[in-house]
C-alpha positions as CSV (number, residue, x, y, z in Angstrom):
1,X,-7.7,2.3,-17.4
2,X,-9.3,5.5,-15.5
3,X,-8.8,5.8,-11.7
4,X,-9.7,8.3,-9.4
5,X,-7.1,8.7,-7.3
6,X,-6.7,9.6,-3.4
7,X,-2.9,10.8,-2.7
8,X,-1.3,9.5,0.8
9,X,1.9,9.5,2.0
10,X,2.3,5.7,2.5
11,X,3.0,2.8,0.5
12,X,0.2,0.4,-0.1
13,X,1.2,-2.9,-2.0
14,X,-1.2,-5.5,-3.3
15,X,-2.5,-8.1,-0.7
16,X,-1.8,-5.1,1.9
17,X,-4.8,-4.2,3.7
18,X,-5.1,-0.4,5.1
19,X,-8.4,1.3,7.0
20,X,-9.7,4.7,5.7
21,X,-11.4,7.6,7.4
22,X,-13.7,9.3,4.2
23,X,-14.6,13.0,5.5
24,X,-14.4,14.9,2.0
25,X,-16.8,15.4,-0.7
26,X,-15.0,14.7,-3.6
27,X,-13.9,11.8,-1.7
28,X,-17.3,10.8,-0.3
29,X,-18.0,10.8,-4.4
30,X,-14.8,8.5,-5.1
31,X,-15.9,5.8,-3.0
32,X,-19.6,5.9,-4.1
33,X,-18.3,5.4,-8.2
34,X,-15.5,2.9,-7.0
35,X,-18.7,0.8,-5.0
36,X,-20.8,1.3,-8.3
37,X,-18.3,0.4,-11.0
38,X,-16.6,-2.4,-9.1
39,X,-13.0,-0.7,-10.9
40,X,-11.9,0.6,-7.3
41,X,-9.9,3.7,-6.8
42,X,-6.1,4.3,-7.2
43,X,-3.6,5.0,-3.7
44,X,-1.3,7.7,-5.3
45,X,1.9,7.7,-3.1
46,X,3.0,11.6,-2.8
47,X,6.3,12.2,-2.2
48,X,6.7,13.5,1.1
49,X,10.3,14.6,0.9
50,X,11.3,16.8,3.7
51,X,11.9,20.4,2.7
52,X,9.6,20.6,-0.1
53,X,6.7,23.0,-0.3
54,X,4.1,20.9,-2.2
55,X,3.8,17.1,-2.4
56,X,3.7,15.6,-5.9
57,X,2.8,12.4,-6.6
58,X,4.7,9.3,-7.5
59,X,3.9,7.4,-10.7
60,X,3.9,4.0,-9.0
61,X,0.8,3.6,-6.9
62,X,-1.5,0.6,-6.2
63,X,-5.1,0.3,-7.5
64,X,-7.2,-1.0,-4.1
65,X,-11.1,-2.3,-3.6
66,X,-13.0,-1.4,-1.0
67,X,-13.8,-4.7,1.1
68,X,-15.4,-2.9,4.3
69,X,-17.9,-0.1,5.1
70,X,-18.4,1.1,8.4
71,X,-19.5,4.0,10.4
72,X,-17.0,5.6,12.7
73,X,-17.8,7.1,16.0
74,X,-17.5,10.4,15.2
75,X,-19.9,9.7,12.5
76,X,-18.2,9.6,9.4
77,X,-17.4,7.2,6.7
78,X,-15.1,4.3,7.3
79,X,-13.9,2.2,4.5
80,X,-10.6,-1.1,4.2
81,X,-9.4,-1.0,1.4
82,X,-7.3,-4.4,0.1
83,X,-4.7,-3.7,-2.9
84,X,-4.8,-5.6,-6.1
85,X,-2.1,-4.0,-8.2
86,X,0.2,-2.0,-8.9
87,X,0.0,0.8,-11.5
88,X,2.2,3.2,-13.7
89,X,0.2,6.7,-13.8
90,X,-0.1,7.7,-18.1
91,X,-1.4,11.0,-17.0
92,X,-3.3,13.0,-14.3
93,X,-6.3,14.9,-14.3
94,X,-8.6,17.4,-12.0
95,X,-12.2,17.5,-11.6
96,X,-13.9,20.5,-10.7
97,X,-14.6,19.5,-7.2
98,X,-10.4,18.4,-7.1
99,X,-10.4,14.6,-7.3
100,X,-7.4,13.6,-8.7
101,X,-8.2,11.4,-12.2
102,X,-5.1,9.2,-13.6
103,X,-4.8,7.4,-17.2
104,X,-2.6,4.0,-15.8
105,X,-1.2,1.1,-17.2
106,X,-1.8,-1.8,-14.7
107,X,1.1,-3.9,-13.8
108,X,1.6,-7.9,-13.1
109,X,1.6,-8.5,-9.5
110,X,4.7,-10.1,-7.6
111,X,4.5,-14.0,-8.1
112,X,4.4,-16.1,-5.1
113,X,7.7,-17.8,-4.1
114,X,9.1,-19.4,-1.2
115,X,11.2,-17.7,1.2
116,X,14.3,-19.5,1.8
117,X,15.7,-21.0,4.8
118,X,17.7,-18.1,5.3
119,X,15.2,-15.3,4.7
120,X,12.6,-16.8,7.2
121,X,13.5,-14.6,9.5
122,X,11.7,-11.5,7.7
123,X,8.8,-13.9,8.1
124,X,9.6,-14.6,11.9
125,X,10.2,-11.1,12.5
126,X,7.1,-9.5,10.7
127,X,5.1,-12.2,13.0
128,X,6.5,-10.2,15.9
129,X,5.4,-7.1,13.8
130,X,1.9,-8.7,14.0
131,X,2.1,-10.0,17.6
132,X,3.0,-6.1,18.8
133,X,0.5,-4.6,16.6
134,X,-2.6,-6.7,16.5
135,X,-4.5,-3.7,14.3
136,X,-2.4,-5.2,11.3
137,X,-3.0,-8.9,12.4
138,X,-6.7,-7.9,12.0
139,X,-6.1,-6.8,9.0
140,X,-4.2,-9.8,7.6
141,X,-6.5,-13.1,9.2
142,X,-4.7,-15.4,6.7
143,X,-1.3,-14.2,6.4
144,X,1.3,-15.9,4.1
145,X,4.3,-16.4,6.1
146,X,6.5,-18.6,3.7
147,X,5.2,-16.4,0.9
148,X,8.4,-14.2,0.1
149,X,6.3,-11.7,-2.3
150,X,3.8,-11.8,0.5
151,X,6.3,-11.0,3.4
152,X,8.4,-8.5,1.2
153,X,5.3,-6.6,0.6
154,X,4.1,-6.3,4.1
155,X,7.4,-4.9,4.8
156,X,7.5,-2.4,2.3
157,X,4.0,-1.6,3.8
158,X,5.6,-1.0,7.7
159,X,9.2,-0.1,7.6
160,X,10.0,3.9,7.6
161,X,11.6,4.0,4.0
162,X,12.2,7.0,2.5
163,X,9.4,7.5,-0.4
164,X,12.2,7.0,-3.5
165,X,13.6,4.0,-2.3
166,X,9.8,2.4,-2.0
167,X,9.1,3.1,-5.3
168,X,12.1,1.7,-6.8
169,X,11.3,-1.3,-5.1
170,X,7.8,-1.5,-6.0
171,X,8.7,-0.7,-9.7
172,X,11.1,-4.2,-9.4
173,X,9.1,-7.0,-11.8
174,X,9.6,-9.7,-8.6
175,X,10.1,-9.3,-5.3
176,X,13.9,-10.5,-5.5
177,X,15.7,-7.0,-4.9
178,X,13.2,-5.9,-2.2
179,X,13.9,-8.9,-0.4
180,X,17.5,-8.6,-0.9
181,X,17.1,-5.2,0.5
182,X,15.0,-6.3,3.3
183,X,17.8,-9.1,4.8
184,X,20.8,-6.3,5.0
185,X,18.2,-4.7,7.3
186,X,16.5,-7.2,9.3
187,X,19.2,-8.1,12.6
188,X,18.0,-11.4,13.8
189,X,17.7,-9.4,17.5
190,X,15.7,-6.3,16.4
191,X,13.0,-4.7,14.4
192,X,13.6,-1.0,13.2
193,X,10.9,2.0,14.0
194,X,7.9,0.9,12.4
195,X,5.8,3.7,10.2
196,X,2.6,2.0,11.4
């Protein structure tokens, strides 16, 4: 499958919701063929590691559909964009105008599973996540609370991981490891410094 592709430094996973300010051309162009073709685009995560002098991209990223256009206040485009999967990037190409184009091979999405009695508190404390910043309860009207793949994506989404361990996370076939990762993390009494 062909997607264009628009590079950002965060992790989007599928389910995840994330607004979009459209101000360039070639991405003004991007959104018009993902709204014709119904495919979507492609969220290519770049690697934003600190003392490097140009970003490259990561070949994990998650292929997204636009579900909202609006106009902002300063005028220009505004888009939300939900994710549906995640992709492996074949190959990457460069139109004339530079819109990133990728060859990928989509991937299975996380299956649904129940959190555990003991994990319920990444569900508790995301809630709190949601109840301090309402922008991403907006985003998320139905959330899945008891849904582990759900949860453990969500978190992925907020928490200020570095860009590697992300991706090795997101490359995982289940949400298992992520959430295994996510519990030596979580303290019952805190949240750590959210990216959002």
């Amino acid at each position: 499958m062909k997607l264009a592709i628009l590079p950002l430094t965060l992790h989007l996973m599928p389910g995840g919701k994330l607004p979009l300010r459209i101000f360039e051309s070639r991405y003004i162009r991007m959104v018009s063929e993902a709204a014709g073709t119904g495919n979507g685009f492609g969220i290519g995560m770049l690697d934003d590691e600190q003392g490097k002098r140009t970003h490259s991209l990561f070949m994990l990223g998650t292929r997204v559909q636009i579900v909202d256009f609006y106009s902002l206040a300063d005028g220009l485009l505004g888009i939300t964009v939900e994710g549906t999967e995640r992709f492996l990037i074949r190959s990457l190409s460069q139109d004339a105008d530079g819109l990133l184009q990728a060859e990928v091979s989509l991937l299975d999405n996380w299956q649904s599973c129940s959190l555990s009695s003991f994990e319920r508190v990444l569900s508790d404390k995301l809630q709190e996540v949601f109840d301090e910043y309402p922008e991403l309860a907006e985003l998320h009207p139905s959330p899945r609370w008891t849904d582990a793949a759900w949860v453990t994506q969500r978190w992925l989404e907020v928490l200020p991981l570095g860009g590697h361990q992300t991706q090795l996370l997101m490359a995982e076939d289940n949400c298992r490891r992520a959430l295994a990762f996510l519990m030596t993390m979580i303290k019952p009494d805190s949240v750590p410094g959210l990216r959002h």
